[in-house]
DRENDO-1510 file (C-alpha; in Angstrom, 1 decimal, always signed):
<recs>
REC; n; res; u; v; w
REC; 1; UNK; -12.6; -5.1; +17.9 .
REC; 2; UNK; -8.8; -5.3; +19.0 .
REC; 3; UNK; -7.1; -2.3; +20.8 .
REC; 4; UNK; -3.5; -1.6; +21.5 .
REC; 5; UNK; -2.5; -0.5; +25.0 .
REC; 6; UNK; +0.8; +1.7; +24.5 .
REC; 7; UNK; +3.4; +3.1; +27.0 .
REC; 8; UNK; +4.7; +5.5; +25.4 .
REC; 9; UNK; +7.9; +8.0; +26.2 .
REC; 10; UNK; +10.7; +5.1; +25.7 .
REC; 11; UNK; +13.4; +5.4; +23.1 .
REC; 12; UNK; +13.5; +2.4; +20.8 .
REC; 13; UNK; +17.1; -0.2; +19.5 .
REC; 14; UNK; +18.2; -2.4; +17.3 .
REC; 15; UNK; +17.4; -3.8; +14.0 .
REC; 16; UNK; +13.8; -4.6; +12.0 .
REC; 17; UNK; +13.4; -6.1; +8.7 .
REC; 18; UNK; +10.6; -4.7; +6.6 .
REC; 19; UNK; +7.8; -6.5; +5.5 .
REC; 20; UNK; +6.7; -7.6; +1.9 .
REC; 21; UNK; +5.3; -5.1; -0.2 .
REC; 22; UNK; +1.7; -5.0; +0.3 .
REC; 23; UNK; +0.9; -2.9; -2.4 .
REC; 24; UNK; +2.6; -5.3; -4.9 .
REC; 25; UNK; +1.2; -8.7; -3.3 .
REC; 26; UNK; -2.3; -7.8; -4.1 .
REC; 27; UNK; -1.7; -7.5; -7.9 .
REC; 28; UNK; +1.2; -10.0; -7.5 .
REC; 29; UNK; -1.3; -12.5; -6.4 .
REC; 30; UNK; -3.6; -12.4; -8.5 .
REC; 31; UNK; -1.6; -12.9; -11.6 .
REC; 32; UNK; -1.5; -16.4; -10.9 .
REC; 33; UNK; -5.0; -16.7; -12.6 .
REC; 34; UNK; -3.3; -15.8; -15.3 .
REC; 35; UNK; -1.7; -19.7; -15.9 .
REC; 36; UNK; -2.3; -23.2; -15.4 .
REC; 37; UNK; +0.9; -23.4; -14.0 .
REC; 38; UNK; +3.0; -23.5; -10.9 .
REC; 39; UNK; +3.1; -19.9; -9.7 .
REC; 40; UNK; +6.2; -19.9; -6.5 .
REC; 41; UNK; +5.7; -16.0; -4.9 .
REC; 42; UNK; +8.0; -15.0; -1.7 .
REC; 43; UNK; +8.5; -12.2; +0.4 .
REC; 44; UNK; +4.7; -12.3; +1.1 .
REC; 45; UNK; +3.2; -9.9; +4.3 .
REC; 46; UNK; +1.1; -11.7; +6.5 .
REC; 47; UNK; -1.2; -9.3; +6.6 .
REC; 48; UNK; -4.9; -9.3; +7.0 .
REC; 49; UNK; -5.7; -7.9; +3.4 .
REC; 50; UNK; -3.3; -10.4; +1.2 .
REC; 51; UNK; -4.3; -13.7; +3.5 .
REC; 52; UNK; -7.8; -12.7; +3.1 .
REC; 53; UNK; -7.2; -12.7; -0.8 .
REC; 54; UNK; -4.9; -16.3; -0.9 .
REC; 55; UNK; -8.4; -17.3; +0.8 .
REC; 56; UNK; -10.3; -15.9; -1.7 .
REC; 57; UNK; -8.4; -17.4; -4.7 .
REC; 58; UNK; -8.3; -20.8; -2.8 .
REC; 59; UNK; -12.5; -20.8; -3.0 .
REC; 60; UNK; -12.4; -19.7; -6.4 .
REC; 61; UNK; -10.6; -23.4; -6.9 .
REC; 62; UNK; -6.8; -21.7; -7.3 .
REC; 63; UNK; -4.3; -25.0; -5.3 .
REC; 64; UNK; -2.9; -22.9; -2.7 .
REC; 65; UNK; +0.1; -24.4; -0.7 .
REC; 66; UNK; +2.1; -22.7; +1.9 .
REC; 67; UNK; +6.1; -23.6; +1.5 .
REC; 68; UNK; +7.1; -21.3; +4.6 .
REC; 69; UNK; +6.1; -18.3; +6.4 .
REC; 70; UNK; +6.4; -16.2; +3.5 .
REC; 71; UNK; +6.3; -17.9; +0.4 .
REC; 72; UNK; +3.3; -19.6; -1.1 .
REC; 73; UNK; +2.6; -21.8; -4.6 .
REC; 74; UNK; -0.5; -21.4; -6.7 .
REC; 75; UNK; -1.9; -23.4; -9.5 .
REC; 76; UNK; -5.2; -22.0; -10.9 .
REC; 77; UNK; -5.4; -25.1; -13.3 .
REC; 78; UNK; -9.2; -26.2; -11.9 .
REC; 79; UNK; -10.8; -22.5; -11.3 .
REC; 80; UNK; -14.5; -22.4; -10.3 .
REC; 81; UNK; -16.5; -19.2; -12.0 .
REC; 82; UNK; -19.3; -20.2; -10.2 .
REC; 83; UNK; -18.2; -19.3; -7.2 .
REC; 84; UNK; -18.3; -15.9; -8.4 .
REC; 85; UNK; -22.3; -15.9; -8.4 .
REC; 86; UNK; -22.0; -17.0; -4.6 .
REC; 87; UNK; -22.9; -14.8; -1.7 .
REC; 88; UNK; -19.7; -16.1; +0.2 .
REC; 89; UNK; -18.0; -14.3; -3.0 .
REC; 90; UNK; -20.2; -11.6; -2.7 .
REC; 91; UNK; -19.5; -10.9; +0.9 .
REC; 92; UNK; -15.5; -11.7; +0.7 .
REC; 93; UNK; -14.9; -9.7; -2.5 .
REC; 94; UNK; -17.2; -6.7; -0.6 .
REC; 95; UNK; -15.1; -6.8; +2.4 .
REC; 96; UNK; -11.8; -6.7; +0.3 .
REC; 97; UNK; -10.7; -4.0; -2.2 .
REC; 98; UNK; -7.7; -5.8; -3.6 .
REC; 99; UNK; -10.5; -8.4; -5.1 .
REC; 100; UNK; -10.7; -5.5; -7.6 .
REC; 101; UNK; -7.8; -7.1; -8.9 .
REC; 102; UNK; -8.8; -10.3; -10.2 .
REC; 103; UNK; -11.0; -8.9; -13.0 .
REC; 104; UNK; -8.1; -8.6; -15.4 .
REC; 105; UNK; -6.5; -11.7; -15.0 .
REC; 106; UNK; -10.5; -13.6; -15.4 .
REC; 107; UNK; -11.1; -11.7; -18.1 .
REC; 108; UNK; -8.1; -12.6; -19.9 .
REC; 109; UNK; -8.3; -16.0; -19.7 .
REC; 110; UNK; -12.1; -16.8; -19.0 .
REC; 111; UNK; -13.7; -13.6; -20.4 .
REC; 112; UNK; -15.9; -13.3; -17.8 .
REC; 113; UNK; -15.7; -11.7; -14.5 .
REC; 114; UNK; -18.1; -10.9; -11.8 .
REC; 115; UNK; -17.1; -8.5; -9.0 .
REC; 116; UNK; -18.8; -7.0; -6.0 .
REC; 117; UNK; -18.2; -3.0; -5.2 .
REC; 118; UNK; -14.9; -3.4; -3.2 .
REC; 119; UNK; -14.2; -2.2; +0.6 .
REC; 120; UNK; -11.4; -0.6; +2.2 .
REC; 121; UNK; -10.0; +2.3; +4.3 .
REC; 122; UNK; -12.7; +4.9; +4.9 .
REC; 123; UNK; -10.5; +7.4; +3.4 .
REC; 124; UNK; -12.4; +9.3; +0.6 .
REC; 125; UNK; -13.9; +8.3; -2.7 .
REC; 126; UNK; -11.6; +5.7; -4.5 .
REC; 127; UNK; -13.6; +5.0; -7.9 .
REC; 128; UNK; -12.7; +2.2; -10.1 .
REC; 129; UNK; -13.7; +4.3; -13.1 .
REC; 130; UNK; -10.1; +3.9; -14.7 .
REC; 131; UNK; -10.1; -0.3; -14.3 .
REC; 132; UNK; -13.9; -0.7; -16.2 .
REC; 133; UNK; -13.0; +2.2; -18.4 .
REC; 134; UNK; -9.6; +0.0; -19.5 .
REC; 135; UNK; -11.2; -2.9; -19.8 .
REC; 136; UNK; -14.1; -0.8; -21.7 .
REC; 137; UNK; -11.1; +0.4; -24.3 .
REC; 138; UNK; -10.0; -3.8; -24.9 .
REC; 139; UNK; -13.8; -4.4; -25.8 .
REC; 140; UNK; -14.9; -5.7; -22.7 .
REC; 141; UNK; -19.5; -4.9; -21.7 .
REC; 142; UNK; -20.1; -4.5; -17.8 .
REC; 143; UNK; -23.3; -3.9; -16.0 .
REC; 144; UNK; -23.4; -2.5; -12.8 .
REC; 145; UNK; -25.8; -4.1; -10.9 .
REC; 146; UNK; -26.7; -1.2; -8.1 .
REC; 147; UNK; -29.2; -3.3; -6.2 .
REC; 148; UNK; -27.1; -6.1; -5.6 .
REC; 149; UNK; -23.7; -4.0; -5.4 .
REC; 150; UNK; -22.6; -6.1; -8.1 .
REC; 151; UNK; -20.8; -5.8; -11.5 .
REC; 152; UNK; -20.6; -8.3; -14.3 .
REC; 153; UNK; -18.2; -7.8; -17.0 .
REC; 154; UNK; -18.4; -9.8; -20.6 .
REC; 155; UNK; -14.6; -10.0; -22.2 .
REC; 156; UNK; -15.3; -13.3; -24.8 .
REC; 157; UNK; -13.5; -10.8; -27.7 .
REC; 158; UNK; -11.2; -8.3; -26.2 .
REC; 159; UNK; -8.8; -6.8; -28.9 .
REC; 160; UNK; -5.6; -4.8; -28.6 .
REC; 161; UNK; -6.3; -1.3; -28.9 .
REC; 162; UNK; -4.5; +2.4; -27.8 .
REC; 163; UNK; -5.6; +3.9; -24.7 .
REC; 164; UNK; -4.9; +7.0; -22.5 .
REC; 165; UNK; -6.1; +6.7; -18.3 .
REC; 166; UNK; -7.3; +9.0; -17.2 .
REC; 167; UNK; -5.4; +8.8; -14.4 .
REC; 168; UNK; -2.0; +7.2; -13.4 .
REC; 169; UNK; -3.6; +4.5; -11.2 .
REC; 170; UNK; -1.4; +1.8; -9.7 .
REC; 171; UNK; -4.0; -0.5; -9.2 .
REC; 172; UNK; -5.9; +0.5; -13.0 .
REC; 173; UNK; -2.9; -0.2; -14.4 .
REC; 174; UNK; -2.2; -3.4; -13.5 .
REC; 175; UNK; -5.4; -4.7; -13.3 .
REC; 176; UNK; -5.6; -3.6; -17.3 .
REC; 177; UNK; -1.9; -4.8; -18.0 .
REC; 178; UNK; -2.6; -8.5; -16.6 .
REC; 179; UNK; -5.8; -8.4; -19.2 .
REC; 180; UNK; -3.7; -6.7; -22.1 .
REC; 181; UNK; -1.4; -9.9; -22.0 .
REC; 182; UNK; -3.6; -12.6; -23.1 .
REC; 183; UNK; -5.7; -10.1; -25.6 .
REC; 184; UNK; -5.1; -10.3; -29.1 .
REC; 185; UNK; -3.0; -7.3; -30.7 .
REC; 186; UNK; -1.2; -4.8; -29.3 .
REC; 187; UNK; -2.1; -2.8; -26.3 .
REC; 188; UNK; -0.4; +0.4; -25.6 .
REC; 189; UNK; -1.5; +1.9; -22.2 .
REC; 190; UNK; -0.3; +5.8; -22.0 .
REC; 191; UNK; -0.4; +7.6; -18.6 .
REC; 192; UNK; +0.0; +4.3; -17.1 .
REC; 193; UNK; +1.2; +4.3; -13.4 .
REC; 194; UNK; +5.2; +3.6; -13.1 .
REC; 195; UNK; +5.6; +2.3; -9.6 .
REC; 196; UNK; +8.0; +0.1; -9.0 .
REC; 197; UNK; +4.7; -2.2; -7.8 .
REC; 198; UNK; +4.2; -2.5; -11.9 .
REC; 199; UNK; +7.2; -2.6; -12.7 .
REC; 200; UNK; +7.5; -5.9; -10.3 .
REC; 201; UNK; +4.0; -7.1; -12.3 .
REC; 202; UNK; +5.7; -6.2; -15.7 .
REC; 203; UNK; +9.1; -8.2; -14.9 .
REC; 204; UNK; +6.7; -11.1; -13.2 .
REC; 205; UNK; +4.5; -11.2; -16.3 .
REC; 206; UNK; +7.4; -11.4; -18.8 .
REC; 207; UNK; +9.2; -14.5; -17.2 .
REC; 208; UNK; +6.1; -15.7; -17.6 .
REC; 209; UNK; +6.2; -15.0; -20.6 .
REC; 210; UNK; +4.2; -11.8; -21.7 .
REC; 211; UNK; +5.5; -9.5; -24.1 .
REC; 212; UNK; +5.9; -6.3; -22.6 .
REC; 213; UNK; +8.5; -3.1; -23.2 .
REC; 214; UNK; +7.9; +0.0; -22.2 .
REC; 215; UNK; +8.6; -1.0; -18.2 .
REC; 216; UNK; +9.4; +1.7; -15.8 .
REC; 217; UNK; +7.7; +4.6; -17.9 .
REC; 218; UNK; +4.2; +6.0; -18.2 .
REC; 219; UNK; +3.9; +4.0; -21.9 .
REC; 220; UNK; +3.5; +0.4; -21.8 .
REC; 221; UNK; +2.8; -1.6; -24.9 .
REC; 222; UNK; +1.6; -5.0; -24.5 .
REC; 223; UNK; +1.6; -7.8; -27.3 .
REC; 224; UNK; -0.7; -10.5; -26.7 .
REC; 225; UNK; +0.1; -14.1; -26.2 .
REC; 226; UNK; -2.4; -17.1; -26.4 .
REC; 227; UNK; -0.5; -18.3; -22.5 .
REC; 228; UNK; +1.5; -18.1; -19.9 .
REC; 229; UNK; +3.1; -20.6; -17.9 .
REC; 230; UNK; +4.5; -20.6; -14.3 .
REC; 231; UNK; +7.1; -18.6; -12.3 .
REC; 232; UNK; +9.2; -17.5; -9.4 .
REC; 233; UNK; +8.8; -14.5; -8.1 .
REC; 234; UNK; +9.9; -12.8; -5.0 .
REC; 235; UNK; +8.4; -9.4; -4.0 .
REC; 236; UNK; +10.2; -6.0; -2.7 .
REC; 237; UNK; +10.6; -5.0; +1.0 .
REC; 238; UNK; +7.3; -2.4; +1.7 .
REC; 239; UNK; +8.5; +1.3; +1.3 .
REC; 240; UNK; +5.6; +2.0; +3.4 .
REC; 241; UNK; +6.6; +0.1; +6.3 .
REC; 242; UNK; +10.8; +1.5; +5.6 .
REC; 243; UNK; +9.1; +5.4; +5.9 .
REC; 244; UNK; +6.8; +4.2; +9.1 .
REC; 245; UNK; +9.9; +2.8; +10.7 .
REC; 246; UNK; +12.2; +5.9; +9.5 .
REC; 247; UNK; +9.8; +8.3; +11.1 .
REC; 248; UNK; +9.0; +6.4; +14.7 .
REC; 249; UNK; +12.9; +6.4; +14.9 .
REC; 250; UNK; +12.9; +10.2; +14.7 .
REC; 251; UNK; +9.7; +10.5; +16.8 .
REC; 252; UNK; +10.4; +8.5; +19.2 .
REC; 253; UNK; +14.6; +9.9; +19.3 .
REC; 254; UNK; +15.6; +6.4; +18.9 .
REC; 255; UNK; +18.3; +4.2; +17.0 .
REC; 256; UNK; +16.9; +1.6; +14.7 .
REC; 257; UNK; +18.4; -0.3; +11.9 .
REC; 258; UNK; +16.0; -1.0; +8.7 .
REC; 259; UNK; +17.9; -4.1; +7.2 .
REC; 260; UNK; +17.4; -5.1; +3.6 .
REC; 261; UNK; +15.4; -2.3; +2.1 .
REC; 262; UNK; +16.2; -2.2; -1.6 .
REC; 263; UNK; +17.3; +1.5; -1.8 .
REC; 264; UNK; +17.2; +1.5; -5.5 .
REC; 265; UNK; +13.1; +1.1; -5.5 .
REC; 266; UNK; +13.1; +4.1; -2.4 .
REC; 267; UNK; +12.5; +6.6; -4.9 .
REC; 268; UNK; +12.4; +10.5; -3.3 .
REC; 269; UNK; +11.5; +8.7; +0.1 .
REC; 270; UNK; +14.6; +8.9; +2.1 .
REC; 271; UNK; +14.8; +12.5; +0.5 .
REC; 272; UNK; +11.8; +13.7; +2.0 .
REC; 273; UNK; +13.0; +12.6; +5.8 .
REC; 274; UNK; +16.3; +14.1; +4.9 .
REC; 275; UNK; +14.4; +17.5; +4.1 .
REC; 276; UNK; +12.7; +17.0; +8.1 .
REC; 277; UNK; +16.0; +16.9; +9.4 .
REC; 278; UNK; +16.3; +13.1; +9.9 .
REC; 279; UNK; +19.8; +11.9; +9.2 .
REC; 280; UNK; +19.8; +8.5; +7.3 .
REC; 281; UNK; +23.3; +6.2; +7.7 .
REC; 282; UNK; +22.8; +4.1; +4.6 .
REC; 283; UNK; +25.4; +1.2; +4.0 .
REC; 284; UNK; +24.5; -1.5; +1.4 .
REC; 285; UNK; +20.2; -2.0; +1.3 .
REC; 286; UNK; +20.3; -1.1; +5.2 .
REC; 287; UNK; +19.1; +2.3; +6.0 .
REC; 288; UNK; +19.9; +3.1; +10.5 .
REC; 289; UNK; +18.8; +6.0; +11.8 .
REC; 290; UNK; +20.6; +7.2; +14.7 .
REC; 291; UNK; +19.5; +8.7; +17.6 .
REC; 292; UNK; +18.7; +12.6; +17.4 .
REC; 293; UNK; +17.8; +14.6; +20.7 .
REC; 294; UNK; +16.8; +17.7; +17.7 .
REC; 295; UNK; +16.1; +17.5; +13.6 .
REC; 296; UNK; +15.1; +20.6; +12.1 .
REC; 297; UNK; +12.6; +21.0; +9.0 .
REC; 298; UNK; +14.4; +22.2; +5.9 .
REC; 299; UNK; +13.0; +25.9; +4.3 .
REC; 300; UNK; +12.3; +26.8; +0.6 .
REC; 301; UNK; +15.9; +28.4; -1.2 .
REC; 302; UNK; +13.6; +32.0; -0.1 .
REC; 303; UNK; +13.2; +30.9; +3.5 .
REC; 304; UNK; +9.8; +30.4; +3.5 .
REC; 305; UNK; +8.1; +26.8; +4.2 .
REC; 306; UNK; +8.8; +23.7; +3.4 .
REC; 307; UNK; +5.2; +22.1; +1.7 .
REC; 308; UNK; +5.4; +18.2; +1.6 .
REC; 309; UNK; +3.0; +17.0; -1.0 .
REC; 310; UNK; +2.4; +13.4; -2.0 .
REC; 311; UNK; +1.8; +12.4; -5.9 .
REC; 312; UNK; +2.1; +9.9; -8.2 .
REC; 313; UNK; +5.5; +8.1; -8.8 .
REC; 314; UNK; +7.9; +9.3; -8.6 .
REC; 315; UNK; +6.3; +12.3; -6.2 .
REC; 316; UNK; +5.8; +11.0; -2.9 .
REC; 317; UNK; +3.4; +8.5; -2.0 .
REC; 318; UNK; +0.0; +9.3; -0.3 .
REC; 319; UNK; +0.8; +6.5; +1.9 .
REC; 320; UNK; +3.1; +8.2; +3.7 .
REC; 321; UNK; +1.9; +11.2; +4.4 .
REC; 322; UNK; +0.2; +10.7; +7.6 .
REC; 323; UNK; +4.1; +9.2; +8.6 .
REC; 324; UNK; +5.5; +12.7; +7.9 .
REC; 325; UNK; +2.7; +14.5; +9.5 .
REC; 326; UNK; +3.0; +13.0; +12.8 .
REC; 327; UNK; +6.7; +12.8; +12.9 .
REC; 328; UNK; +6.7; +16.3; +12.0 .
REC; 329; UNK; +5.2; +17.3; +15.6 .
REC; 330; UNK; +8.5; +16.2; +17.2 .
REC; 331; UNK; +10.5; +18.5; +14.8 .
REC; 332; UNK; +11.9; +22.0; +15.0 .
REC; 333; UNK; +10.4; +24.0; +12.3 .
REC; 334; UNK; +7.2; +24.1; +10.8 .
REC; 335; UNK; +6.0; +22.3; +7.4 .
REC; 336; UNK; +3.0; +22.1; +4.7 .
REC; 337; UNK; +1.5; +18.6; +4.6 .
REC; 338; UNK; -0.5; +19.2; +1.6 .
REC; 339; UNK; -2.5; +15.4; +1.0 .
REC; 340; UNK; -4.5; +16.0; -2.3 .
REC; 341; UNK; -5.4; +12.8; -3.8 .
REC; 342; UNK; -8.0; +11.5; -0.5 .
REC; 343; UNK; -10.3; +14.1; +1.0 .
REC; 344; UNK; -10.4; +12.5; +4.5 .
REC; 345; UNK; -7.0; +11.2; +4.8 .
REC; 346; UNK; -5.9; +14.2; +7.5 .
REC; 347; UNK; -9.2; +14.2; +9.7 .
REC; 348; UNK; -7.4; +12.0; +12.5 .
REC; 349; UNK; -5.2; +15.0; +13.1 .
REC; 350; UNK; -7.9; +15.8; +15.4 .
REC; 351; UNK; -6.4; +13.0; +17.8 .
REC; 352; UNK; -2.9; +14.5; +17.5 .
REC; 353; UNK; -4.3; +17.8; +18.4 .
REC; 354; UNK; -6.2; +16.0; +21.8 .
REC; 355; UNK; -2.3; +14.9; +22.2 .
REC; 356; UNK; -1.2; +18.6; +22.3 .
REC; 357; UNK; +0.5; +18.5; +18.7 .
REC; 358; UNK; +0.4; +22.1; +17.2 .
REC; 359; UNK; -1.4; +21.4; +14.1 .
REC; 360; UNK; -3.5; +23.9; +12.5 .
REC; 361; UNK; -6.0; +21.7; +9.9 .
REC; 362; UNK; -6.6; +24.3; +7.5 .
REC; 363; UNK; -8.7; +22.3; +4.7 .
REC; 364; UNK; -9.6; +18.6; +4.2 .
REC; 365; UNK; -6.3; +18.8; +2.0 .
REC; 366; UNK; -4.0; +20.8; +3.9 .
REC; 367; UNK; -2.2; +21.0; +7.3 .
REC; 368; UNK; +0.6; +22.8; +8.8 .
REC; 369; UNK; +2.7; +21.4; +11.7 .
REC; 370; UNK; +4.2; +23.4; +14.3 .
REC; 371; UNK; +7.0; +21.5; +16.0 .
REC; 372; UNK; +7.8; +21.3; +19.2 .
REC; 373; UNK; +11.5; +20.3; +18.9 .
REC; 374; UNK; +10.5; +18.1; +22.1 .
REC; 375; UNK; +10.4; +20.8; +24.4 .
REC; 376; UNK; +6.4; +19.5; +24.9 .
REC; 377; UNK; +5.7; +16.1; +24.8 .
REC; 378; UNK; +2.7; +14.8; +23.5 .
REC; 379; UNK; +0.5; +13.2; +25.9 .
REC; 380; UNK; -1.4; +9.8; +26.3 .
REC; 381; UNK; -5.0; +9.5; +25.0 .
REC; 382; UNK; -7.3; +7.0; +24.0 .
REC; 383; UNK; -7.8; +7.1; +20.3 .
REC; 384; UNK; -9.1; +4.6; +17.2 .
REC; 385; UNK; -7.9; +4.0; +14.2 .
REC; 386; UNK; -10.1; +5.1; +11.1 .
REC; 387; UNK; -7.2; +3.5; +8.5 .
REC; 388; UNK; -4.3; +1.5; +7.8 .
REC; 389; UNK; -1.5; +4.7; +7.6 .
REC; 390; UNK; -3.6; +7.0; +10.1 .
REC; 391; UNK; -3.6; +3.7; +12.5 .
REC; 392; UNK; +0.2; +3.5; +12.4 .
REC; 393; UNK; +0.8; +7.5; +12.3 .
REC; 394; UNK; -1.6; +7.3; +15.6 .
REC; 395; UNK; +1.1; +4.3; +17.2 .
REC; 396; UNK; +3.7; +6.2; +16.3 .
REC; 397; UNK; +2.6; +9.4; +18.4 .
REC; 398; UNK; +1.3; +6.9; +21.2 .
REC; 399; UNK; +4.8; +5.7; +21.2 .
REC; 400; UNK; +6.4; +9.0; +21.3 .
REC; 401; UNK; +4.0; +10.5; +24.2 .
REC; 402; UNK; +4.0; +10.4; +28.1 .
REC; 403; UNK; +1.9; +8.0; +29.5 .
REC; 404; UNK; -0.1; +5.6; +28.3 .
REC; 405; UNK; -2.2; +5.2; +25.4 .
REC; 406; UNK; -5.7; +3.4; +23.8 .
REC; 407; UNK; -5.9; +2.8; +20.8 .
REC; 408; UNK; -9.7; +0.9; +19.2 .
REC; 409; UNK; -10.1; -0.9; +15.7 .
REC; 410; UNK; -6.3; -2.3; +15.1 .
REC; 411; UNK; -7.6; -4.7; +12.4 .
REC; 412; UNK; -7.6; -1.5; +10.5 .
REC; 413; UNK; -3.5; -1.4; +11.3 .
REC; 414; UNK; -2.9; -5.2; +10.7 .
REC; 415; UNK; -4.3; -5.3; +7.5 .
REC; 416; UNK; -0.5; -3.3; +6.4 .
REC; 417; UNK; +1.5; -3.9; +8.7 .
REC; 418; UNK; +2.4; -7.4; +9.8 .
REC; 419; UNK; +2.4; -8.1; +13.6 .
REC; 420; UNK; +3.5; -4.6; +14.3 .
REC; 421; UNK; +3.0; -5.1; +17.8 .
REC; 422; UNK; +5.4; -7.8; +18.7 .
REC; 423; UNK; +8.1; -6.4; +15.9 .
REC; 424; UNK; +8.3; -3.4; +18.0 .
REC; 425; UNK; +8.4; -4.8; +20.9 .
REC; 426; UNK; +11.8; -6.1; +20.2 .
REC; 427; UNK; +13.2; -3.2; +19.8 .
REC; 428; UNK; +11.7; -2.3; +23.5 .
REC; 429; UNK; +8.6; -1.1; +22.8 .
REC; 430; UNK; +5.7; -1.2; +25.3 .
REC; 431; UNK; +2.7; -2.6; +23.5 .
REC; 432; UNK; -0.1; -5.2; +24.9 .
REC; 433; UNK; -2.7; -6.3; +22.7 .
REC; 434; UNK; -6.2; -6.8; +24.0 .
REC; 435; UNK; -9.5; -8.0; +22.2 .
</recs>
């Protein structure tokens, strides 16, 4: 287990360039299953998560070869089911949640698909009720096989049908819509999630030819087609990573440049930092932040408040949350962070509060932040990182404290964020890694 050894109290300069988007890659990837074809994909993070799944499509027989640092080709002309049945699959898939998403792709071409129960950040129940229940509407059997951890799902005749999630999820959605484009008939998918992640797998899926309208709303009605053939594709800049680095500017009272962020796909995101006081300087796709010595927290119209509350798009994102929450501590002001879609996504506040942050954890949903307007800085402790955003939110407060800082199980941080360590230590950051 990895830790990060952090000086923190220093302010930070100069210019970073987000990461690809690893929210899309995992769905981006494992489209290619969908065609015999050349599949080109850029702007991919290398992050633990979406190397771990170009490993996993490579065993599963997918030609995997690496044109530069961030862009890979794929042909899945010569794919292995067997290797499904494996324990090496068995382990892999386990240790990977994104592996969820290759059971719509399989399906739709194979009609068959075996999948372990996937992994991930210990942060709440995350069912994958909504991706069997899909594939349940198109005609598809599963059993779940509780002994082994196991599920096995029969698609041979999958049909075009209506359906209605039964709720907006990014990674239901997708998985459902890859399988919906090689099923015969027409699929409409209502309450479908409208991220710009899917609407990136809708616009990759229809140069490869899908039939798909619908794109950008919470209706999307799919016509099958017997194939698809290859692509380019290049993926968005992570809005996670843009709202990490727009909040460790403001923690931190530093001036950083986010280059190349694709404002348009932002959504509410910059508004919500806007609202904690943080002035944005946006010219083209680059976002700087300046330096602030203050930023206050906006009110309600009646004075009373602020409540920052994440959603589904276009609401703002879960993944985020623990970014506003810590970079509220530095604020004058005091906000709700209200986090209702993960039950144990706020329970590393308790670290903050070791810091000396005035956070009052009032459910496992809710928490209101007292700033301190930097009149008390936080101080050093040694820490560890239970999840990818709680991980970063944790460096971020490490970063803005006095003294020096611990913090245990990185790997949980570099499976989103790609060599964080050595990024921000060019724009003068103090961070050593140790095993």
């Amino acid at each position: 287990m990895g830790s990060f050894i952090v000086k923190g109290g220093k302010q930070l300069k100069g210019e970073i360039v987000p990461q690809g988007a690893k929210n899309e890659a995992l769905q981006i990837l494992s489209a290619v299953l969908l065609t015999k074809e050349w599949v080109e994909i850029s702007n991919i993070p290398n992050i633990r998560d979406v190397m771990k799944l170009i490993e996993l499509l490579g065993d599963l027989g997918v030609e995997v070869k690496k044109i530069n640092e961030d862009t890979y080709s794929f042909k899945a002309d010569n794919v292995n089911l067997d290797y499904l049945l494996s324990d090496s699959f068995k382990q892999k898939g386990a240790s990977l949640r994104g592996s969820i998403m290759i059971i719509g792709p399989l399906l739709a071409r194979f009609g068959l698909a075996y999948i372990p129960e996937p992994g991930g950040d210990k942060i709440g129940r995350r069912p994958v009720d909504t991706h069997l229940r899909g594939f349940q509407n198109l005609g598809a059997t599963f059993e779940h096989l509780h002994h082994e951890r196991f599920y096995k799902i029969n698609g041979k005749d999958l049909k075009g049908t209506y359906m209605q999630l039964d709720e907006a999820s990014v990674t239901g959605t997708a998985n459902i819509l890859m399988a919906a484009t090689l099923t015969k008939g027409t699929t409409s998918i209502y309450n479908a999630a409208c991220e710009p992640y899917i609407q990136q797998l809708c616009k990759m899926l229809i140069s490869m030819g899908a039939k798909i309208s619908g794109v950008g709303s919470n209706l999307l009605i799919v016509e099958g087609v017997t194939e698809l053939g290859g692509c380019q594709h290049r993926m968005l800049p992570d809005m996670i990573e843009i709202g990490s680095f727009i909040g460790l500017a403001a923690a931190t009272n530093s001036d950083i440049t986010i280059k190349n962020c694709a404002i348009e796909h932002l959504g509410i995101i910059p508004k919500i930092f806007q609202r904690m006081g943080i002035k944005l300087e946006i010219n083209g796709d680059d976002i700087r932040i300046p330096q602030q010595d203050s930023y206050e927290i906006d009110t309600l119209i009646d004075g009373s408040t602020l409540t920052i509350k994440d959603g589904i798009w276009p609401a703002f994102t879960p993944d985020l949350i623990s970014i506003a929450l810590v970079t509220a501590t530095q604020a004058k002001g005091s906000v709700l962070i209200h986090q209702w879609m993960f039950e144990s996504r706020l329970f590393f506040v308790d670290n903050l509060i070791d810091m000396g942050a005035r956070i009052i954890l009032c459910d496992p949903h809710r928490a209101v932040v007292i700033g301190s307007n930097r009149e008390t800085k936080l101080r050093a402790i040694t820490m560890s990182s239970p999840d990818i955003r709680a991980g970063v939110a944790m460096l971020i407060a490490a970063l803005a404290a006095n003294g020096t800082s611990t913090i245990h199980n990185i790997e949980q941080i570099d499976r989103g964020y790609q060599n964080i360590d050595s990024r921000l230590s060019a724009l003068g950051a103090e961070i050593t890694r140790v095993p």
